[in-house]
C-alpha positions as CSV (number, residue, x, y, z in Angstrom):
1,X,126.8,118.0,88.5
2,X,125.2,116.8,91.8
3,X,121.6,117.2,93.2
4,X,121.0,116.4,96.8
5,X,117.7,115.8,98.5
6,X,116.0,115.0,101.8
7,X,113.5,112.8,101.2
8,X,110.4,113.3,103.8
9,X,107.3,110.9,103.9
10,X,104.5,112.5,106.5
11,X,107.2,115.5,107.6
12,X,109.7,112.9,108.5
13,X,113.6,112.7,106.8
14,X,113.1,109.0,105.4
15,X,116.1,109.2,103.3
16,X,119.0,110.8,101.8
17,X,119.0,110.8,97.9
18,X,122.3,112.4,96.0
19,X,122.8,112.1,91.8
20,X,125.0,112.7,90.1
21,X,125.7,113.4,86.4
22,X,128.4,114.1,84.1
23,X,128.2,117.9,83.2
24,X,128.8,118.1,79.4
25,X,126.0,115.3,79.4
26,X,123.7,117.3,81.6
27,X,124.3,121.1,80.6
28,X,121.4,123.2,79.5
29,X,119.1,120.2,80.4
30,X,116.2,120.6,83.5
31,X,118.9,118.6,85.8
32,X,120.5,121.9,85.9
33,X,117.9,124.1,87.1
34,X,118.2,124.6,91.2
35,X,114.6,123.4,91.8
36,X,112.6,120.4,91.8
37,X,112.3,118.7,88.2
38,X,110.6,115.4,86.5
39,X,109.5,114.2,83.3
40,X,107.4,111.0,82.3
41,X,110.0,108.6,82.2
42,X,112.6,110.5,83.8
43,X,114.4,113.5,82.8
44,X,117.6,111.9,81.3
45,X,115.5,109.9,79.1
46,X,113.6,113.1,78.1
47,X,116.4,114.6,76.9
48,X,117.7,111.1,74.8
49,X,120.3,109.5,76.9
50,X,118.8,106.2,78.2
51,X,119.4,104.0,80.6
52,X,120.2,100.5,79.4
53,X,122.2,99.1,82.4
54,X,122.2,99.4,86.2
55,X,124.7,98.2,88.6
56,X,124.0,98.1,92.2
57,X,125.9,98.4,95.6
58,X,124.6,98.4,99.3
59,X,126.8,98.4,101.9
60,X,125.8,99.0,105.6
61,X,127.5,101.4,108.5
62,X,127.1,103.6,110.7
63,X,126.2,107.1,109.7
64,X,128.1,110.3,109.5
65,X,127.4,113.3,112.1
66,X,125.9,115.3,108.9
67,X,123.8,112.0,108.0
68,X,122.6,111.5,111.6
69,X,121.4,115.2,111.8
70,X,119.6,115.6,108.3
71,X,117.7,112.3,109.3
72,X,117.4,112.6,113.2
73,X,118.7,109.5,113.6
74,X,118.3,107.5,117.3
75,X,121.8,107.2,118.9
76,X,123.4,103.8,117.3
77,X,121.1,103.4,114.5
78,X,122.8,101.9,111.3
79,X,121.7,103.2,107.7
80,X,122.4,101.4,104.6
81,X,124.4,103.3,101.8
82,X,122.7,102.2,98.3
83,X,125.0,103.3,95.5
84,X,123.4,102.7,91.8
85,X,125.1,103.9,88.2
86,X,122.9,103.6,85.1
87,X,124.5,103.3,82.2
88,X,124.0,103.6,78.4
89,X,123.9,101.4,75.8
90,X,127.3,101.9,75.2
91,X,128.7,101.6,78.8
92,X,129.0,105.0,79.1
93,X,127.9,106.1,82.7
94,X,124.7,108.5,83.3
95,X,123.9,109.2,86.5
96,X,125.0,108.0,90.1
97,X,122.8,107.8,92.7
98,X,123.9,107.6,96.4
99,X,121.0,106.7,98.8
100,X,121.5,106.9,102.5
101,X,118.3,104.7,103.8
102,X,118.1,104.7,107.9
103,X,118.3,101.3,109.3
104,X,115.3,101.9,111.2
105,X,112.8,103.2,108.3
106,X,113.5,100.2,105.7
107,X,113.4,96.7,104.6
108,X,115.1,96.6,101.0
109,X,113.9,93.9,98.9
110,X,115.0,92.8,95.3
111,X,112.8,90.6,92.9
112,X,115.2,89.7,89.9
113,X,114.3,88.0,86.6
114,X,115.5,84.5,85.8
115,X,115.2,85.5,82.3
């Protein structure tokens, strides 16, 4: 099951956000309704499957047509592709989320435990 979103900060496209989820996991669940949803601590976790593991890939490129349009992109502007899976307890996968961030809207930082 996918949900795709523009996301806007002050009327602007600042990003492109696509999740996905595995339908059995998701069926009859808010994620399936065809308008905006949220819960305190996020839906999947209202609903009992949480999220015990994240792995991360970012990759930069250049966009696609599609991309360039739904953000309005500058000609040659790079965006940076941010792929993260959450996972279960049990290594079972939840949810991927594909972000598409314009090159020329963000700075992406990471702060990582030592612990």
């Amino acid at each position: 099951m996918a949900r795709k979103r523009v996301r806007y900060i002050d009327n602007r496209p600042y990003a492109l956000a696509d999740s996905y989820f595995p339908q059995e996991l998701v069926s009859g669940t808010p994620l399936m309704e065809p308008r905006d949803v949220s819960a305190p601590g996020g839906i999947l976790a209202s609903v009992g499957l949480v999220q015990a593991k994240y792995v991360d890939e970012i990759s930069v490129r250049m966009p696609t047509r599609r991309e360039a349009e739904l953000l309005g992109l500058p000609a040659a502007t790079p965006v940076a592709e941010h792929t993260r899976t959450g996972y279960d307890a049990a290594g079972r996968p939840l949810r991927c989320m594909v972000t598409i961030l314009p090159g020329d809207r963000h700075k992406i930082l990471y702060e990582v435990s030592t612990d």
